[in-house]
N, C-alpha and C positions, 0 to 999 in steps of 0.2 A: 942617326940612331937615337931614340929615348932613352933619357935615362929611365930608372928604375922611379924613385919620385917624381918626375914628372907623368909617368906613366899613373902612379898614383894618384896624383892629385885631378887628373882627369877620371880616374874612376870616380874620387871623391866629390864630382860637381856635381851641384844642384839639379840637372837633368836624369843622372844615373839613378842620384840619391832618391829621387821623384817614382822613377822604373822601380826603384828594389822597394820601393815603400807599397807601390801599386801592386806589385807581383806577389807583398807577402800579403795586402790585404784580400786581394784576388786567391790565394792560397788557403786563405783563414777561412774564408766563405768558403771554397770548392770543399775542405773538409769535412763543411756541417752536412753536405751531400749525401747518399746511400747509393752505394754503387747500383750499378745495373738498372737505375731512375731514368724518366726523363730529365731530372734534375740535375742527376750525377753524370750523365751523358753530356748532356749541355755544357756542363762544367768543364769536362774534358776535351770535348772537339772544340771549342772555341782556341783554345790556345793551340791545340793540331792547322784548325785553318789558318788561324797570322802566322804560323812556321812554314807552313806551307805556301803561302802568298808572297814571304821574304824568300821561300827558295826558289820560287817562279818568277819571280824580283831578278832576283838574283841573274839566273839562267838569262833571261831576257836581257838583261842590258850586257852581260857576256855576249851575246850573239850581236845584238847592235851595237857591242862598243862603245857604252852608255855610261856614264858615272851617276851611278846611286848614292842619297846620303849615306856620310860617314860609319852613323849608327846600322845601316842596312848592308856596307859594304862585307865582303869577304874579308877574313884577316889574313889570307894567303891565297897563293893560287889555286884555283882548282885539279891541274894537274901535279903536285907535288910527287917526288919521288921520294920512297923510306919503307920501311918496312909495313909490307903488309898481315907478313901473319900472327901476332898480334890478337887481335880484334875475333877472327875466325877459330884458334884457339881455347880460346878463354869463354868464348859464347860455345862451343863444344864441351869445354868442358863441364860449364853449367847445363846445360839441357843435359848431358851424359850423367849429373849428379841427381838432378829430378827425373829423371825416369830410374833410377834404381834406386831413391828414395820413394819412388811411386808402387813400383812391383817388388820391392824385398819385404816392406812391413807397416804396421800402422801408421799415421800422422804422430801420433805422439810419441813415438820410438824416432824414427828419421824425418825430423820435418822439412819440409818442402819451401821455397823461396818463399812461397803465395801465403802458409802458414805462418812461417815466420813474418812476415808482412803482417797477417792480421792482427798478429799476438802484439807485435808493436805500435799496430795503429788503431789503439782502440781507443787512444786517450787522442780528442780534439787536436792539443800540440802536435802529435809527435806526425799525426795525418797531414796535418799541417806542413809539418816540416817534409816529409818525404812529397807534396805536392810540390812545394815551394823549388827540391832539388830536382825534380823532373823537369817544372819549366825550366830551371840554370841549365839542365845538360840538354834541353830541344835546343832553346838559343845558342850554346855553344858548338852544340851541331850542324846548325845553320851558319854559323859565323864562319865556322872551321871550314 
């Protein structure tokens, strides 16, 4: 079992550091993007397909019995047991929150996720940032 700073200091290696440096400058750029572009498209399926090629990675060497690098491995099994409802909840309750923020009244009485999103990604940073935690949570969706 790792410890806790070990665990660190493996985050902290010059490989990682390399990934997060690449990811936020990869991030900086997708923001200068305008959605629904060729441009802004491009930006966004690029990193859908490497998530996508690590979870057929992935799949594939589960069926052959294959050990993948480290960085591409699983960090558990895929069949774990634990609670599932969770996850199905919580996406209910969001969709059950934007549809009656959609049919009760204007946008600017009950705003909507999508609104809220714009209102806070107008400014280059902050687009930036909510790019930046989308690819974290694909990768740790893949990982997981």
């Amino acid at each position: 079992m790792r410890t806790l700073s070990a665990h660190l200091a493996r985050l902290a290696g010059p490989g990682h550091l390399a990934v997060v440096v690449a990811a936020a400058a990869y991030a900086w750029w997708a923001a200068t993007t305008a959605p629904f572009t060729l441009e802004g498209d491009v930006a966004t399926a690029i990193p859908l397909v490497l998530v996508a090629a690590v979870a057929v990675a992935q799949w594939w060497s589960a069926r052959r019995r294959m050990t993948l690098p480290g960085a591409l491995r699983r960090l558990d099994r895929p069949a774990r047991a634990g609670a599932w409802w969770p996850v199905p909840s919580a996406l209910a309750a969001l969709v059950g929150w934007e549809l009656y923020n959609f049919f009760s009244a204007r946008r600017a009485t009950h705003p909507t996720i999508s609104s809220l999103y714009d209102a806070a990604s107008r400014t280059h940073a902050w687009k930036a940032a909510f790019f930046l935690a989308w690819l974290a949570l694909g990768w740790e969706l893949v990982r997981r």
